[in-house]
N, C-alpha and C positions, 0 to 999 in steps of 0.2 A: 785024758790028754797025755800024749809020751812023753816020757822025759826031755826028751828032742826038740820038741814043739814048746814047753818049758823056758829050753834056755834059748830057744829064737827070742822068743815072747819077751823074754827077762833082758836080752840085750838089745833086744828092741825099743825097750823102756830107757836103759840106760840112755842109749843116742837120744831117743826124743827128750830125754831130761838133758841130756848133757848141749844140746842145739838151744833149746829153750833159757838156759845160763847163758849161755853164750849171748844172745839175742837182747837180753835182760842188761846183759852189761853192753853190750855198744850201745845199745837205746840210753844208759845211762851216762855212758861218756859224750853221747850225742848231745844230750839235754844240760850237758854241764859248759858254761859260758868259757871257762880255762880252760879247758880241751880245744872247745874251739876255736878259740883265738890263734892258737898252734895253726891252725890250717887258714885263717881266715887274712893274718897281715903275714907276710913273710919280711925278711930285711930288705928287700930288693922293690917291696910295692911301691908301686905309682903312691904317691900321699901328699896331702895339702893340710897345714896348719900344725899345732905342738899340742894341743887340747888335752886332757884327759880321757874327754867321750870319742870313745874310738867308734868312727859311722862308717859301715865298712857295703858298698854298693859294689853285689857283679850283676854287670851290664850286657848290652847288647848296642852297638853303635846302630844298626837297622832296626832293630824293635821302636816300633810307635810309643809303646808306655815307656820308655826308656825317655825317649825324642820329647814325650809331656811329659816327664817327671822333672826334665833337666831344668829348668825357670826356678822351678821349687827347691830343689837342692841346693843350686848358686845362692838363694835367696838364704837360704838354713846358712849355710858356709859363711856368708856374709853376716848373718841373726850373730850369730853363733865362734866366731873367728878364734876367740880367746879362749874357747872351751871343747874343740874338738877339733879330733885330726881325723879327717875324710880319706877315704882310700877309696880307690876306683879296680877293682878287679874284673878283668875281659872273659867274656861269657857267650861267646857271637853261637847263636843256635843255626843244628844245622839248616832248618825250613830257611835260614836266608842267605842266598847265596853273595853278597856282600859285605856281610859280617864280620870272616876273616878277616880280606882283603882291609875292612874298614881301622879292623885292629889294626893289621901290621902297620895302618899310616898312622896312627897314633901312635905308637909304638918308635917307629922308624924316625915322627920327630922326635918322640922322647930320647931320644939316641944324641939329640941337638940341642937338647933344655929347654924343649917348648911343648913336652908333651900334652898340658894343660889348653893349653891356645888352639892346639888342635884337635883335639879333645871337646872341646867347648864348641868348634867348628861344623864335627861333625856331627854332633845332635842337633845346631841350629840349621844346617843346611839339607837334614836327609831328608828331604824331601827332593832335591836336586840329583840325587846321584844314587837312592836305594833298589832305583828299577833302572839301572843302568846296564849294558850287557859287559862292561867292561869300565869302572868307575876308578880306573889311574890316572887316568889323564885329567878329571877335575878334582882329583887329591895331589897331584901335582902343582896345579892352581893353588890351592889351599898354601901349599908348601913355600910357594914361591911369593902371596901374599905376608907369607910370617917371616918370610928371609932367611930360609935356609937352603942349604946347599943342598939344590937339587937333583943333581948327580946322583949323591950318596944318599938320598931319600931315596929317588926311583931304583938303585940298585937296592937298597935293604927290603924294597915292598918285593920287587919280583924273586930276590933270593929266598926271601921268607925269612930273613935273619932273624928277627924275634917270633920266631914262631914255636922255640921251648918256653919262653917265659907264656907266649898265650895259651901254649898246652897245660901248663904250670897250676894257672887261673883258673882254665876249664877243670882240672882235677881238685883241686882244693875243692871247688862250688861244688862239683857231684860229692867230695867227700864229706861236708856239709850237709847234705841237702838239697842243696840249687838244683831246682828242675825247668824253671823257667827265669824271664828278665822283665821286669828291676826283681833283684831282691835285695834286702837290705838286712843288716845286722847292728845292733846296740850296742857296745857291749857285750857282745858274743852271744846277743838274743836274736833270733832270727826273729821280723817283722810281720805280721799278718795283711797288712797295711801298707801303700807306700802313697799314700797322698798326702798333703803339705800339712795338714792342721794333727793327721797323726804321728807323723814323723816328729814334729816340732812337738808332742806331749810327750814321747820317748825319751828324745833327748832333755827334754826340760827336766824331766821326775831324776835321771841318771847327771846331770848337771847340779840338782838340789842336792844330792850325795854325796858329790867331790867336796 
């Protein structure tokens, strides 16, 4: 072998060792719950309750497991009131084309102090408006049922005014992890799981803690 051929081979080794470090450490900051809580709550997140057990859900307002999970979650929130603080991060995948749009009107009332209400609205009603070719006009409905200023809804959905903080949500979740909707996090554990009787042992085991 030439000397030539040597030192390809030897710095060859170096990169594939020096990638492999590399790889080793983000998988290891990935795996570490403090790390990820950095990406997972920001100051600005959507949140419900003062709890210890941070229960950190990115969603999908079109997703069907999202649309069944939601009964179970309320329920947990409700279990659970004194002992966690729930945050909701927007997650809308591209395959559904009302995803966005569903965001920005959650979004748009959160702008009004009803983000929740509407929120809550639109996982009990996506059935109504997830194959809609154009679902502003019964998210205006929605808007006008919670009594807010209509106007200033319809102009913040078609301007896309919160469409940095949905951007925000969607980077956090791939910086995570998140590949798909519901996902859920403990405590900065991502969940294997998101049906009610395992969610509710999560939080109970991390609830015995505090």
């Amino acid at each position: 072998m030439s000397k030539e051929s040597k030192m390809i081979l030897g710095i060859a080794a170096l990169i594939i060792a020096a990638i492999v470090i590399l790889i080793s450490f983000v998988n290891s900051n990935e795996a570490d719950p403090a790390t990820i809580m950095q990406k997972l709550i920001r100051e600005d997140s959507r949140r419900v309750g003062s709890g210890a057990v941070q229960v950190v859900e990115f969603g999908d307002y079109q997703c069907p497991a999202c649309a069944q999970v939601h009964p179970d979650v309320k329920k947990l929130k409700d279990e659970y009131k004194d002992d966690i603080t729930f945050v909701y991060r927007n997650f809308p995948l591209p395959s559904h084309q009302n995803a966005m749009p569903a965001a920005e009107a959650a979004e748009a009332a959160g702008t009004q102090g009803k983000f929740w209400e509407m929120h809550n609205i639109l996982f009990e009603t996506q059935a109504q408006w997830s194959s809609l070719a154009d679902p502003t006009s019964i998210f205006e409905q929605f808007a006008q049922e919670l009594e807010l200023d209509t106007d200033k809804f319809k102009k913040d959905i078609t301007s896309k005014a919160n469409k940095t903080r949905i951007s925000t949500d969607q980077s956090d979740g791939y910086a995570v992890g998140v590949s798909g909707t519901p996902t859920f996090f403990i405590n900065g554990v991502k969940q294997s799981n998101f049906d009610y009787e395992s969610l509710k042992k999560a939080i109970e085991a991390e609830v015995k803690q505090k």
